[in-house]
N, C-alpha and C positions, 0 to 999 in steps of 0.2 A: 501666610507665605507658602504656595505651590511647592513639594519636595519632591524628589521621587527618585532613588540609589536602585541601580541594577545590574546587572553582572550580565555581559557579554557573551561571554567563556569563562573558561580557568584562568584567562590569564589579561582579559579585559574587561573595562566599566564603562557605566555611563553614569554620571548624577546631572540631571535637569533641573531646572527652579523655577520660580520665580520672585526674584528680588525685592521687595514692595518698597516703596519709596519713605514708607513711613520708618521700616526698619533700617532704611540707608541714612536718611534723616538723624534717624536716633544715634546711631554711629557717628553723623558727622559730629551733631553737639554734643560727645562724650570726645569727640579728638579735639574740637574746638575748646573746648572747657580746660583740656590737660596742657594744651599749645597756650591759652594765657598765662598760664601760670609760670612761664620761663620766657616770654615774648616780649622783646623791648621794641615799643614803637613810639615814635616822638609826641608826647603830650600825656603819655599817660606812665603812672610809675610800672619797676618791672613787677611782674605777680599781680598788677590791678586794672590789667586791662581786661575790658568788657567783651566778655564772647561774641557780643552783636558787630563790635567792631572787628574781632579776629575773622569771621564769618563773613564780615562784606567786603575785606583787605583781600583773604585766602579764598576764597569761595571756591574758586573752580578745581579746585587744588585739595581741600578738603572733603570734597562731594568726589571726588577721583578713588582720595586714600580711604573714604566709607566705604565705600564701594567695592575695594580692593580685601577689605578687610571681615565686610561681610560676606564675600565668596570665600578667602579662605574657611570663615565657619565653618559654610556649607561643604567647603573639599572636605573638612573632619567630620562632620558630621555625617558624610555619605560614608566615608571610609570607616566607621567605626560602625556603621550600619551594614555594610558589605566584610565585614571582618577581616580586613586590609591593615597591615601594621604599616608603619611609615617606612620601615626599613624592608619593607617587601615589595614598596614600587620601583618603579624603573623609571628613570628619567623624571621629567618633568610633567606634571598634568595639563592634559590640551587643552584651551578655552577653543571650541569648537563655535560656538553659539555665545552672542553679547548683545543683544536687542533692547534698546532703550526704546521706552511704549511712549506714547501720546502722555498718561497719567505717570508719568515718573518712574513708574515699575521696568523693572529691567528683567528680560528672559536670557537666562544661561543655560549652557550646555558643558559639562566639562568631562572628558577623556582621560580616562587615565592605566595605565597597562602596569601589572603586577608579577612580581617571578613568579613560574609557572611551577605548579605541583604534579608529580609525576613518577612513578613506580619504575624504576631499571629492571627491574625482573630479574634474571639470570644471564645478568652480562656478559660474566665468565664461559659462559658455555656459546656464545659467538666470537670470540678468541682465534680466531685463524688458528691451522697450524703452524708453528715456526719452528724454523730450518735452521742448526749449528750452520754458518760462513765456516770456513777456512782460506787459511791465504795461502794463494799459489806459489808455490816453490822460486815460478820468474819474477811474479812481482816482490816477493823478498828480498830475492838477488839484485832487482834492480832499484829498491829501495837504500839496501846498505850501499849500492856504487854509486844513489845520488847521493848520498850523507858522505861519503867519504870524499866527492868531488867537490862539494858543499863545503867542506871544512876544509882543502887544499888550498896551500898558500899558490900564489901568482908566481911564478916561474918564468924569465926568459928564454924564448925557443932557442935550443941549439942550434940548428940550421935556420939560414935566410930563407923566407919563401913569403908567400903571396899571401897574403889576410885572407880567411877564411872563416865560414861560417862558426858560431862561437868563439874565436878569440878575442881578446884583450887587445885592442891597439891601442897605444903609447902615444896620442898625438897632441898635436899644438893645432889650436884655430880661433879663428876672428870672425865675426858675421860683419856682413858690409848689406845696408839696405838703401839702394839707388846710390852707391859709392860710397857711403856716411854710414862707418864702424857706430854698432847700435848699443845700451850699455846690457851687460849680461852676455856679452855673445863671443867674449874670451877667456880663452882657460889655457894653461901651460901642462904639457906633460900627463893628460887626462887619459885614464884608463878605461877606454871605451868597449863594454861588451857586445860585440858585433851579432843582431840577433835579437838581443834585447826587447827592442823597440821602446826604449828609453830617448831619445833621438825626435826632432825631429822625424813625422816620415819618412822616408825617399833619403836620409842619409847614411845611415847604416850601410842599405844596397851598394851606397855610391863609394865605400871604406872598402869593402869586399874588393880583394885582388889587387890592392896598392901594396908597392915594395917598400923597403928600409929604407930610409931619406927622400924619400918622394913629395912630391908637395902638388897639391889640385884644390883645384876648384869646385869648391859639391856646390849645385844651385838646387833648393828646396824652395819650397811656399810656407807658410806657417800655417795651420789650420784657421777657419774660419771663428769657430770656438779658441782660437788661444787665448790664454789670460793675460798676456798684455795686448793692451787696447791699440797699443800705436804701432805694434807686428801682427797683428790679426789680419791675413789671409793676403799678408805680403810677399812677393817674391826676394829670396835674400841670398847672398853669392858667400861661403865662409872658405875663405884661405886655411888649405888643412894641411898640415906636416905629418907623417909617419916617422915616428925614431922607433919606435921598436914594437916586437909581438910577443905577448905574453900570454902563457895557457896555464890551465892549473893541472895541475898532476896528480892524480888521485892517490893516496895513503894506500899502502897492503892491506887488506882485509884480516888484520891478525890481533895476537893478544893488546899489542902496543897501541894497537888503534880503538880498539874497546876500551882500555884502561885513558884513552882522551876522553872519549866519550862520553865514559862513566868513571867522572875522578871521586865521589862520593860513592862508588861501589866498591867494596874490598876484593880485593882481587877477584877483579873483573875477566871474564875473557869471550874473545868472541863467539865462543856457544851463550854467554852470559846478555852479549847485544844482539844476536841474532834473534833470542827467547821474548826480549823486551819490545824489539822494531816487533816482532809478532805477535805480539800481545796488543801494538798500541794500533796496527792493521786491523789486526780482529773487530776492535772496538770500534773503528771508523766505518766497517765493513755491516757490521750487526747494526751501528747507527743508521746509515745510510738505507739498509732493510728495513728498518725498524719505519722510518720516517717516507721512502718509497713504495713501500711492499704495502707492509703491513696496516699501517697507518687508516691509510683510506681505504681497503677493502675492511676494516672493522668498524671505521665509521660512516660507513655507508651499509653497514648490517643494522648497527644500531637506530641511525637516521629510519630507516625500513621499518623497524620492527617496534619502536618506540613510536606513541602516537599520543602527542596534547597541544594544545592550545598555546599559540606563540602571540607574545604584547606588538599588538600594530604598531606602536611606535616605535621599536626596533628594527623589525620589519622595513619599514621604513627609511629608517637612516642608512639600513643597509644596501639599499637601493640607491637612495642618493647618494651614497660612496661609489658604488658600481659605476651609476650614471654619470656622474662627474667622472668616474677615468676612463669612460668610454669617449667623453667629449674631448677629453686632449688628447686622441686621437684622431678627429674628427680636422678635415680642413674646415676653411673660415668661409667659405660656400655651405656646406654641410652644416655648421653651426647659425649661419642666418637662417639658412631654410627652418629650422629647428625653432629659435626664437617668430617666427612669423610666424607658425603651426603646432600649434597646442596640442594637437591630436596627435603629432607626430613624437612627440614629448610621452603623453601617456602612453602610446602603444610599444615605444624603447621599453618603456617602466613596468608595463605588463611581462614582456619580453624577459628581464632581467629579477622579477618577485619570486619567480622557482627555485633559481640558485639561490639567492635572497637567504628566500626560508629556510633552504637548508643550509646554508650556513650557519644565521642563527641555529635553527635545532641543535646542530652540532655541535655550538659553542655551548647551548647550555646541558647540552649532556656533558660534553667534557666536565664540567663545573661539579656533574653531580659526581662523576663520578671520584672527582677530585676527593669530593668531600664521602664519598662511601670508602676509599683508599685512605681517607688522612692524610692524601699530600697535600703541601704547602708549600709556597715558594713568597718569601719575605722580601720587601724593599731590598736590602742587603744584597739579596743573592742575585739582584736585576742590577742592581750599581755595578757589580762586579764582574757580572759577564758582559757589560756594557765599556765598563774600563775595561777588559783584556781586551776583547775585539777593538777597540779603539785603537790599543796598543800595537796589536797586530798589525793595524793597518798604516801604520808609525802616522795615527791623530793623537789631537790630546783630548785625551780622557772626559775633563769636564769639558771642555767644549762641546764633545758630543753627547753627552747628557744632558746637557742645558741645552741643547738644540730638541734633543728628546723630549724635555720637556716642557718648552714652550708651545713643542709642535702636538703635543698631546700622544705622546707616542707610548709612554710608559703602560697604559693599562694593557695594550695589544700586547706589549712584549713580555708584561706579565704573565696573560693568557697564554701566549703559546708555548711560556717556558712552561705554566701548571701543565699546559698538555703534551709537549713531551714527558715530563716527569712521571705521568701518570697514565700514560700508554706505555712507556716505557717499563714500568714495573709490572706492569700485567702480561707483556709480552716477556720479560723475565722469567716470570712465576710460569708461564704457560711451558718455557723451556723447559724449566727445572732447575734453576738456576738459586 
């Protein structure tokens, strides 16, 4: 049987063969032989049926799984000759080449791409400089007077006057769609934030400048996209009432209002919330640095400077990722033309193998450098920042994790959490931190 294992590069193979029929053969009557021995077929007891009959029953079926079984050999076989551990490939091995000859023999070809080995050098010393942030004196100020408007209770206005931009109106309404009250589209005494844009479109605008007891008619559309199916992108008339206007009144910026703030802090006071809102700026502020600035101008040093052999089949997928979200943007003109023209297909894919590659690169530098820092970022720690943000966004938690991981999301958001972590602490260490 024709062998022959060769290495690419660092980071891909090829093993060729050729399969002889005798050795496929011999595979099959060792599956045939082990398949009698638990095979019930009518006429014969279990465990004593005759391989000539399991063979002329299964035939097509056992000549398949010989087959299947003697290229696995040869996958080990080649890899163990190319000094490839099983836990150093990536993906799955290509069958590029499956040629079944006139004489039974079968010519193969099999692909297969490997983590790539590769020297960081002196990473440290491509480190951007990084710059202490501070936070401006106004946006302080104007953090603690959203927290404190943030946390004010609803107030009715002292004086009558006209609905204005940001207030609370008080009102009553009915949707009516072609005369016929729709269900959901009534509420009593609803505290409507004017501005919002919680509202329909076009209704908010149409609150602005109504008095105390007034009653109108807002006509809106429903967006096209709405989620009920049977008000989607209908014209609908709601009978609206004003009773009243309500604002919120912002808290004194004093010890009283720190001590809300921070009821687990021993006497708190507001040099106490001022120090903390600035602390927790800082840190958004350095984040935002950290993941804008700096981020890409180090991994585009490294990308640069770091040079080896990237697995075509990675490569690859990364491409067909690209190219698939290029397409949904693409009209349905643009997309046939695409399907009739082949050519037009690989020269997108040409177009897009640049970025591709460096992507990958980049990913598996981050990787190494993970592993030259010691960080780790554990199942655990992806559930968790997967439940808050869910939380945030007031979803629930396991819904969107089971959606994460049906949709195969979890190993990306693994990645990118090892790689802030570990830019992160190197852009730390570079401060002085």
């Amino acid at each position: 049987m024709e062998f022959n294992a060769k290495r690419v590069d660092e980071a891909n193979a090829e093993i060729t063969a050729t399969m002889s029929k005798a050795t496929i053969d011999a595979k099959m009557d060792k599956i045939a032989k082990e398949a009698a021995k638990t095979m019930n077929i009518q006429g014969f007891r279990k465990g004593k049926v005759p391989v000539n009959v399991v063979k002329a029953r299964y035939g097509e079926k056992l000549s398949e799984d010989a087959a299947n079984e003697v290229l696995r050999d040869l996958l080990q076989e080649g890899l163990a000759k190319l000094e490839i551990a099983n836990d150093e490939l990536i993906g799955e091995p290509g069958v590029s080449k499956f040629d079944k000859k006139d004489n039974g023999d079968i010519d193969v070809e099999v692909k297969v791409s490997s983590k790539p080995k590769f020297d960081l050098g002196d990473y440290k010393s491509l480190i951007p400089a990084v710059k202490e942030k501070k936070v401006a004196k106004k946006d302080l100020t104007e953090r603690l007077e959203n927290l404190a408007k943030g946390s004010a209770p609803l107030e009715k206005i002292k004086r009558k006057r006209m609905v204005k931009e940001g207030d609370f109106a008080v009102i009553d309404f009915e949707g009516f769609v072609d005369g016929v009250a729709f269900e959901g589209g009534k509420a009593e005494k609803y505290a409507l934030e004017v501005g919002s844009n919680s509202f329909i479109p076009g209704f908010e605008e149409q609150v602005l400048g109504m008095k105390y007891d007034e009653q109108k008619d807002i006509v809106v559309t429903f967006p096209e996209t709405y989620q009920a199916k049977n008000l989607a992108g209908k014209e609908a008339t709601f009978k609206v009432t004003l009773h009243e206007i309500q604002e919120k009144v912002a808290a004194e910026l004093d010890d009283e209002f720190a001590k809300k703030m921070l009821p687990n802090e021993e006497d708190a006071t507001i040099d106490t919330l001022k120090a903390k809102i600035e602390e927790q700026m800082k840190t958004e502020l350095m984040f935002s640095y950290y993941r804008e600035e700096l981020k890409p101008e180090y991994l585009d040093k490294l990308v640069e400077k770091i040079n080896f052999a990237l697995p075509t089949s990675v490569v690859e997928q990364e491409v067909n990722y690209a190219l698939n979200n290029k397409v949904r943007t693409m009209t349905e003109e643009e997309i046939k033309e695409l399907q009739e023209n082949a050519e037009k297909v690989e020269a997108i894919r040409d177009e897009l193998k640049a970025d591709a590659e460096t992507s990958v690169k980049a990913t598996f530098i981050v990787d190494a450098l993970a592993a030259a820092e010691g960080v780790e970022v554990n199942d655990q720690e992806v559930t968790q920042v997967i439940y808050y943000e869910a939380m945030q966004n007031g979803q629930n938690p396991q819904d969107v994790l089971k959606q994460y991981q049906d949709a195969g999301y979890m190993p990306a958001i693994k990645m990118s959490m090892i790689e802030d972590k570990v830019l992160n602490k190197l852009f730390d260490e570079k401060l002085g931190k």
